[in-house]
N, C-alpha and C positions, 0 to 999 in steps of 0.2 A: 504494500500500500504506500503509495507517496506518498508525501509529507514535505512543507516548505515549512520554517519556521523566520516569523519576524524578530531578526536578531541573532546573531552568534558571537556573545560577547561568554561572560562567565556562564551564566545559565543556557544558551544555546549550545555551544558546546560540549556541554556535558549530557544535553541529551541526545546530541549524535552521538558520542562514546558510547551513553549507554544504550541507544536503540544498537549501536553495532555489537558491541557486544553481548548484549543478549538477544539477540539476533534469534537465535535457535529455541531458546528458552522462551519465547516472546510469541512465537510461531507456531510453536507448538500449543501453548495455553489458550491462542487465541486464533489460530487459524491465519493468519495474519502478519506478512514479515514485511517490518514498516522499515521504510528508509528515507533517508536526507535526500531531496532531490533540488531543494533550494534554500537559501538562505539569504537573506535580507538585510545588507551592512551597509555601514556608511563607508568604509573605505575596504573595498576587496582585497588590497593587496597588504592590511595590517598582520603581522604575526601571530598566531595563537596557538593556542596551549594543547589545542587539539585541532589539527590542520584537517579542514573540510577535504572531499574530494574534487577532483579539477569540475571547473563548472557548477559546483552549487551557490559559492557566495555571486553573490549581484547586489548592484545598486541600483538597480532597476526593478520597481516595484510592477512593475506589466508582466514581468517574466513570470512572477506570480501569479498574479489574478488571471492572464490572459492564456494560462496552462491548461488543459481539460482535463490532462491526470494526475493535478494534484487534489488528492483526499481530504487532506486536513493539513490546516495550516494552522502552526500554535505560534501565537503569539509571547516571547521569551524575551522583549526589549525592555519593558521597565516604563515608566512614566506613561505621560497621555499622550502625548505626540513624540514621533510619528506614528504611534503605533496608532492612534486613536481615529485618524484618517484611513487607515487600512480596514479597520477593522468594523468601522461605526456604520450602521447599514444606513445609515439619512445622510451620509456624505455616498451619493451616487458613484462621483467621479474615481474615488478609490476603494469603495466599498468589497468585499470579497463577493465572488458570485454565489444565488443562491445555490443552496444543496454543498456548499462548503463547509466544513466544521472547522469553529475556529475556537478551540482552548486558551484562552488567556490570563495572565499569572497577575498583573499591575494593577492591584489596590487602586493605585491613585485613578488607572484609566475606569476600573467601576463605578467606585466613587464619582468619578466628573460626569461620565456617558451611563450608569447601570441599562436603567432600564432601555438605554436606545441599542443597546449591544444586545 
């Protein structure tokens, strides 16, 4: 199952580590072998701690939303914006398409947007 996540800072990358390596474990419980097929940075070519594979980081939010197989896209940046344009279905112009699932971890972006998320 793809999966784009907004964000691959501290928390983004650690759930590609751990969707990869439990990989098997993941697959088996749930039928279901999820994987990192984009990620959503402000600067592609920063260092981390856990190096994505070639082609998933972008700073292109289209490669996102304008994907048809991605599954689910979790939201793992932190605050309201940018996440909050990506994610907020009353902003049309970046909104995720329907029938996307989008898990989102940022208090604050609840808090501002709840109920429009």
């Amino acid at each position: 199952m793809p999966i784009a996540l907004l964000g691959y800072g501290t928390v983004g990358a650690a759930v590609n580590r751990l969707l990869t390596e439990s990989a098997e474990d993941i697959e088996r419980a749930t039928g279901h072998r999820l994987r990192v097929v984009k990620a959503l940075v402000r600067d592609a070519g920063k260092e981390r701690d856990y190096p994505a594979a070639a082609g998933v980081l972008t700073t292109d939010v289209a490669e996102l939303l304008d994907d048809p197989s991605i599954a689910v896209v979790a939201e793992v940046m932190g605050g309201v914006e940018p996440a909050g344009g990506v994610v907020a279905p009353q902003r049309p112009q970046g909104a995720l398409p329907v029938g996307v699932r989008g898990p989102c971890h940022a208090r604050g972006l609840y808090a501002a947007t709840g109920p429009d998320l």
